[in-house]
Steps between C-alpha positions, in 0.01 A plus 500: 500500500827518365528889613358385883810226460747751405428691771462239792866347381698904484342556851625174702795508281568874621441379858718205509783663326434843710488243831865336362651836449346639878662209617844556350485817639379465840784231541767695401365799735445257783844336499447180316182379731304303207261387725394795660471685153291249314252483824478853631657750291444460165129478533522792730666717298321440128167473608555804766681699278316387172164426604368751246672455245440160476123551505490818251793255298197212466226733428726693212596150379159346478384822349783565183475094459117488442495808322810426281462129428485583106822646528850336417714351807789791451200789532366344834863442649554831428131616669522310765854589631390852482187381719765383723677795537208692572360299734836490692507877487151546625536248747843606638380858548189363641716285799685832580201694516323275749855349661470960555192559615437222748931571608389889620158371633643203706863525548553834497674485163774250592512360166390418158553145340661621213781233451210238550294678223822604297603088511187400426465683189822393429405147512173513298712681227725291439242183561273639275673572220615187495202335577369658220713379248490187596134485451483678189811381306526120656189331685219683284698499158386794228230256256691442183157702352545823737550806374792686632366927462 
C-alpha cells in the first residue's frame, strides 16, 4: 500500500507543480494575462505537449515503486527520476512523431508542435524531480529500520 501511496502522491505532485511552472511560463509568453494562462494555456500546452509522457511517467512509476518497495528511499529517487527522464524522452519524440505525421497528412506540413512538446517536457522535468523528492525525502520519510543499498 505504501508503494501504491508513493506513487499516487509523486504523480499529482508532478502535475500540480508541472501545471504551476506551465503557468509561469505561459504568462510570461502571453504578456502578463494570468487569467488566460491558468484557463486555456497551461492545460493546453502540458497535456498537448505531454500527454505521453505523463501516461508512460505513471506506468514507469507504479512499476519501479511496486517492484522496488524493499529498496531504500535514495535508490528509488534515483530510479524513478531516471523513469522520468525516459518517459519524457519517449514521450517527447512520440508528440513530434505524430504532431509529423498527421502535419504532412492534414496540413500539408505547416508545422510541428515542438515548443509545445519541448515545454512540456520541460515542465514535467523539473516537476518531477521535485515531486519526487518531496515524496521520498519529506511526506513518505525513509523507516528508521530501512536499509539504505
Amino acid at each position: 500500500m505504501r508503494a501504491l501511496g508513493k506513487t499516487l502522491t509523486a504523480f499529482l505532485l508532478t502535475l500540480a507543480i508541472a501545471y504551476l511552472l506551465a503557468v509561469v511560463v505561459q504568462t510570461i509568453l502571453n504578456g502578463g494575462d494570468i487569467l488566460r494562462s491558468v484557463v486555456d494555456e497551461a492545460w493546453r500546452v502540458l497535456f498537448a505537449g505531454g500527454a505521453v509522457a505523463i501516461g508512460l511517467y505513471l506506468l514507469f512509476l507504479l512499476f519501479i515503486n511496486v517492484v522496488g518497495r524493499r529498496r531504500g528511499a535514495g535508490s528509488l529517487f534515483w530510479i524513478n527520476a531516471g523513469g522520468l527522464v525516459v518517459a519524457i524522452l519517449v514521450g517527447t519524440l512520440t508528440t513530434l512523431a505524430v504532431g509529423a505525421f498527421f502535419g504532412a497528412i492534414l496540413a500539408g506540413f505547416t508545422g510541428l508542435p515542438v515548443l509545445g512538446a519541448i515545454l512540456a517536457a520541460g515542465e514535467l522535468f523539473i516537476g518531477g524531480v521535485v515531486a519526487l523528492a518531496l515524496t521520498h525525502f519529506v511526506i513518505f520519510r525513509p523507516r528508521p529500520t530501512e536499509f539504505e543499498p
